[in-house]
N, C-alpha and C positions, 0 to 999 in steps of 0.2 A: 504494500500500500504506500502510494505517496503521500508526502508531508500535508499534514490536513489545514485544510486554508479557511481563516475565518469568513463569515459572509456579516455582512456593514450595510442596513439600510435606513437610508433616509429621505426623509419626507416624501416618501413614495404613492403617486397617485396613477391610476387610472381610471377610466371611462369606457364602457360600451355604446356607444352611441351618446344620449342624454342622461342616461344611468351611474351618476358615482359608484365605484365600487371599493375601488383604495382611496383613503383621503389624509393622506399626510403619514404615513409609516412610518414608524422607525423601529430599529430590530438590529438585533446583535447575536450572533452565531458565533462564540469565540472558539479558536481553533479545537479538534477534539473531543467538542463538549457535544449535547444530545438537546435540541431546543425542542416543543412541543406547540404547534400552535394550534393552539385552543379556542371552540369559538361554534356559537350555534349555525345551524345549515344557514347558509345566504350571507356570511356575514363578510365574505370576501378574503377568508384563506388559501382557499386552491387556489385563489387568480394570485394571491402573494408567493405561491408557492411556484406555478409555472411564471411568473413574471422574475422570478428569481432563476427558475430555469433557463431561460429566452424564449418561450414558447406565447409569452405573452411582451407584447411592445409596451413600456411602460412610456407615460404621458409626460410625468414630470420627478424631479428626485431622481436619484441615483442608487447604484446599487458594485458594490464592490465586492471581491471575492480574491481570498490571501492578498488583498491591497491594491487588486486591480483592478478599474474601472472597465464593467461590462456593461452597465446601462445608465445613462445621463443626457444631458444634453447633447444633440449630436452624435450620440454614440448606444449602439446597437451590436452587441458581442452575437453571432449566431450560437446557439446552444453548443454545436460539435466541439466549442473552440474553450468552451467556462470549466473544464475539466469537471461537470458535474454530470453523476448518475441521476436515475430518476426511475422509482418502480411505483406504477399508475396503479388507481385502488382495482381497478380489474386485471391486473398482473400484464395484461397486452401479449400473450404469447401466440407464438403464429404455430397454429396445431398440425400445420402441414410439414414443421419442419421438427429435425429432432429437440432433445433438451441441448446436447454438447452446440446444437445448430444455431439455437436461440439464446444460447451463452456467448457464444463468438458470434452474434449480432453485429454489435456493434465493436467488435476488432479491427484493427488493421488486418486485410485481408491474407498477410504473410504468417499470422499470429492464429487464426480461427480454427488449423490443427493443432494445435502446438499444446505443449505442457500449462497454458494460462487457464485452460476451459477446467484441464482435471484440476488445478490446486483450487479454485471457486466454486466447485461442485465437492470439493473435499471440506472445503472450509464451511458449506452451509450443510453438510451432513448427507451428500446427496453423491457417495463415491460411487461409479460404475453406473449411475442414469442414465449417462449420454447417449446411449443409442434408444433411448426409450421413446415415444412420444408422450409429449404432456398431455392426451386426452388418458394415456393409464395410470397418470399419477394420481393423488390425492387432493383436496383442497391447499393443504400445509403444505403438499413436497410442490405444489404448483407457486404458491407463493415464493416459495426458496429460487426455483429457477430463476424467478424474477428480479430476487435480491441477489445472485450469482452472474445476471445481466448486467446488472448496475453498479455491481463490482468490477467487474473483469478488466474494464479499460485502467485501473486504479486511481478513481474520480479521487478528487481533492475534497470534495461535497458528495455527501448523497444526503435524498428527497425524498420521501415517501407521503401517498396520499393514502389516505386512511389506508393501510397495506393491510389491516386485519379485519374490516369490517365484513369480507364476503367468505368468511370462516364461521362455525356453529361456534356457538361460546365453550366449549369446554377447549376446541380444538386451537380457538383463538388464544384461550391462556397459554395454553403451551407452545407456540408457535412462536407469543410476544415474550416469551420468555428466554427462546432460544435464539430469537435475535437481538434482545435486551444482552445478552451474556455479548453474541457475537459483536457489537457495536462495540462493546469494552473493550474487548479483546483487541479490535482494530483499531481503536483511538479515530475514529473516524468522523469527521464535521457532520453532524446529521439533525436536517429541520424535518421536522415529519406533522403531516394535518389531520389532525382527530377531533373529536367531537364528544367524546369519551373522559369522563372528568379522572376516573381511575387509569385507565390508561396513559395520558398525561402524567399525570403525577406516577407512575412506574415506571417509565420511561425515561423524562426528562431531566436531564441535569437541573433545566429549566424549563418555565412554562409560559407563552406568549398570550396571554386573553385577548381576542381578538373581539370587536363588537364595532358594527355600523364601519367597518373599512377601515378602523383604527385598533390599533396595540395600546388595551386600556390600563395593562399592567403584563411589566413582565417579572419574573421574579425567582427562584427555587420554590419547588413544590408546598416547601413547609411555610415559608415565606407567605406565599399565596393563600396558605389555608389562615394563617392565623393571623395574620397583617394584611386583610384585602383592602385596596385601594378606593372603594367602592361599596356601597349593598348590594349594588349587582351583583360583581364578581365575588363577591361572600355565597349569595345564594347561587349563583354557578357554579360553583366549584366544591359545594360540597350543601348537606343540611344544612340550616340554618337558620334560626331564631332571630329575629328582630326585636328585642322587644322594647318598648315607649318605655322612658325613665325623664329623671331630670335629676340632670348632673351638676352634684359642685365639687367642684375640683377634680381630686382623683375617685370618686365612689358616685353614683348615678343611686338614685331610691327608682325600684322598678315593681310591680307587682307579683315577681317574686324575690322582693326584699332587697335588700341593698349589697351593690356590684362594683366591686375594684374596679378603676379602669385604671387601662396605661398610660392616658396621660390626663391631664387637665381637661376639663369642659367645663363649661357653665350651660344652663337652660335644658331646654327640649333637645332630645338625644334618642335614637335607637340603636341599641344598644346588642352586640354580638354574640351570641349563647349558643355556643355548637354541642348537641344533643349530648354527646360523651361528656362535657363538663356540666351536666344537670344532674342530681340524685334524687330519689322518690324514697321515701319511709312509710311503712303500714301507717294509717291513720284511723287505731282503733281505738280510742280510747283509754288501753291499757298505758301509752305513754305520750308523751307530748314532744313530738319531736320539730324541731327547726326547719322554717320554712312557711312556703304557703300550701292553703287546703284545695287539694284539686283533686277531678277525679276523671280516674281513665277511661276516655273515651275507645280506645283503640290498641289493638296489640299486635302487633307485627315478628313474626318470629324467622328468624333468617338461617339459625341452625349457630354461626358462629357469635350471634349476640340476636339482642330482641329489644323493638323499637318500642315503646311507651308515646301514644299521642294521648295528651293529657290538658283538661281545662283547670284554671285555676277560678276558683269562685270570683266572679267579679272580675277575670283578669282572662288572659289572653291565652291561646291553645299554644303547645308548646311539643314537640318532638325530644325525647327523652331514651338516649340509649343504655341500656344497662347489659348487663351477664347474658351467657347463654341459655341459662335455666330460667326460664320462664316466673316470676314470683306473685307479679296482677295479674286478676283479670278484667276484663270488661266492666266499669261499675265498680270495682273498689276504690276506696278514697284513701288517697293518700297525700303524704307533703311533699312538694317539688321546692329544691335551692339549689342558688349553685354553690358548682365545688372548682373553680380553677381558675386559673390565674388570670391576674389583669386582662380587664376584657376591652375590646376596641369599641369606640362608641362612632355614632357618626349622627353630621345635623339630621334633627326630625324630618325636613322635606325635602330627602332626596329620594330617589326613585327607587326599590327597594326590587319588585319583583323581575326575574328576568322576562324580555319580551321579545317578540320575532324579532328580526330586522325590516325595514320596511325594505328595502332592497335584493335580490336574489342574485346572485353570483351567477352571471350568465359566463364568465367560463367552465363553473362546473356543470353548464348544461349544455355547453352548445361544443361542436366542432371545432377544436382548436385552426384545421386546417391548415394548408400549405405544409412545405419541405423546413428541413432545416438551411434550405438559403433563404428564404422567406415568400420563394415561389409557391407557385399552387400548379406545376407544372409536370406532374410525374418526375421529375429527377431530381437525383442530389446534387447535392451540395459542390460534388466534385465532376457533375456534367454526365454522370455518369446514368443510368435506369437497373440498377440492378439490386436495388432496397436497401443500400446500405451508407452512410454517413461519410463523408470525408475521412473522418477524423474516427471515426466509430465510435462515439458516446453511446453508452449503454440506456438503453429505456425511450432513446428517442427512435423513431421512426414510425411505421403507419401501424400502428397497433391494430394487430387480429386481421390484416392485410396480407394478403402473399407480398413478397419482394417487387417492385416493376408495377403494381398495378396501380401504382401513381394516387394512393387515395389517401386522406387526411389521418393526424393522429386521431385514435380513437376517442370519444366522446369521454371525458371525465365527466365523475358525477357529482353534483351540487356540494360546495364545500364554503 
């Protein structure tokens, strides 16, 4: 693998027609490191994500990669040339050709027998595939081919669009697991687009909150959970409790009792309660235990713990995680307080619930189209019609296309 290259954006817009979709970006990929952007469908990830590629023309802002300007003013890098891989959320393999085939894709064509196919098929756990086709693999070993694509040329970057959504959830954990390890292992630059609040936070060194075309915070996983910049990205990014207090100083009086905060407030404040720092005591009479008197509305049992939604007399419903064993039920009353540390408050009228975007990410619906010279003319980049790249970047080309048939990357979906 080559030395892995940071990627540096800023103020990055574009447009579909009359449709913002990036509106001022900024984003930092430091070399090595694993970035997540994160972000409800439409909010203009994937277009961040091929516009980092070259697959999309960016409008305005720039975009740098190990310190070189690949998109700015005036200036337009073709993708073959960004040293970046790229494995699409539908893997893009061409089922007419073999695995070793579609591994040496995008090779230099001196290199596509050679010892590069078997160490990338060794490395994703996939030795002796190469003559197979990918219609006898599996969901998991079809994804690897594709991550083995986007290896092979030794990108400086690689990209991934949601690469585990079109896997069953059990097959997905272990899939994002095994190339959670391999991403280590390689120390390899890697932005990848998900939509998946647990997945982000697995994955990422860091995590990009992406909303309305903008990076609302970016942060490490832990960072984000417990320091959100926002009540949005609070309730994005995990459960979360708001609840109305008024704060002097460092403690908030809230209707269930009175709440450290981490820093200074004064007034009207909602205040951050993630269900793991709430505790419930029986409220039978037999003791009097601290807190407020509420009662369980709901019980949610997940196997590795069990959710508690619970009303407080007079006071607001609250999401309440405790043990695995089960201890309410439905209609017992009990006390809810919290139990942990300095909590983040934030003003009362800010916008609290996550909501659509008004805008849809028309690159993740529509036809990237054209070559990697920016033609739409059946050939490459090198003049040539024989499906394959100048330069042979892995992941670019006519996805799910035979070679030569001159037709557009394949359709990305909404991101």
């Amino acid at each position: 693998m080559n030395t892995p290259a940071a990627i540096q954006v800023t103020n990055l817009r574009k447009s579909f027609g009359a449709v913002p979709v990036l509106e001022g970006v900024d984003l930092t990929v430091p070399a090595g490191s694993v970035v997540a952007l994160l972000g409800p469908s439409g909010c203009g990830k994937t277009t961040l994500l091929r516009t980092i590629a070259g697959l999309e023309r960016a409008d305005a802002g720039d975009i740098r990669i190990g310190g070189r300007l690949v998109a700015g003013p005036g200036t337009h890098v073709a993708p073959e040339r960004r040293r970046v891989g790229m494995v699409f959320q539908d893997w893009a393999l061409f089922p007419h050709l073999t695995v070793a085939q579609n591994v040496g894709y995008g090779l230099p064509r001196r290199d596509r027998k050679g010892r590069r196919i078997d160490e990338v098929l060794a490395m994703v756990g996939l030795e002796g595939a190469g003559p197979r086709s990918p219609g006898t693999l599996s969901g998991g070993q079809q994804q690897r081919v594709a991550l083995a694509r986007a290896l092979a040329p030794r990108p400086g970057v690689l990209l991934l669009d949601e690469p585990f959504s079109n896997l069953d959830a059990t097959l997905r954990i272990q899939v994002r697991s095994e190339v959670h390890r391999l991403l280590t292992e390689l120390d390899v630059t890697t932005a990848f687009v998900t939509h998946d609040q647990e997945e982000a936070f697995l994955l990422g060194d860091e995590v990009a909150v992406v909303r309305g075309g903008r990076v609302v915070q970016q942060a490490p996983p832990s960072d984000l959970y417990t320091r959100p910049a926002t009540p949005w990205v609070a309730a994005f990014v995990g459960d979360a409790n708001l609840v109305d207090g008024v704060a002097t100083g460092h403690r908030a009086s809230t209707a269930l009792g009175a709440v450290p905060l981490d820093r200074a407030e004064r007034g009207d404040v909602r205040v951050l309660l993630r269900p793991e720092e709430l505790r419930l005591d029986p409220l039978d009479g037999s003791s009097s235990p601290s807190g407020a008197a509420a009662t369980v509305e709901l019980r949610e049992y997940y196997g590795h713990d069990t959710v508690y939604v619970v009303r407080a007399d007079g006071g607001p419903e609250v999401r309440v995680r405790a043990g695995s064993v089960p201890r309410f039920r439905r209609g017992d009353r009990v006390a809810v307080r919290y139990d942990g540390p300095p909590a983040v408050a934030f003003a009362a009228d800010l916008t609290v619930a996550p909501t659509a975007d008004a805008a849809a990410d028309p690159a993740g619906e529509a036809r990237a189209g054209g070559d990697a010279d920016g033609s739409d003319d059946g050939h490459d980049a090198d003049g040539s019609d024989d499906g394959h790249d100048a330069d042979g970047v892995s992941g670019f080309g006519r996805a799910g296309e035979a070679p030569g048939q001159g037709a557009g990357v394949a359709p990305a979906r909404s991101g």
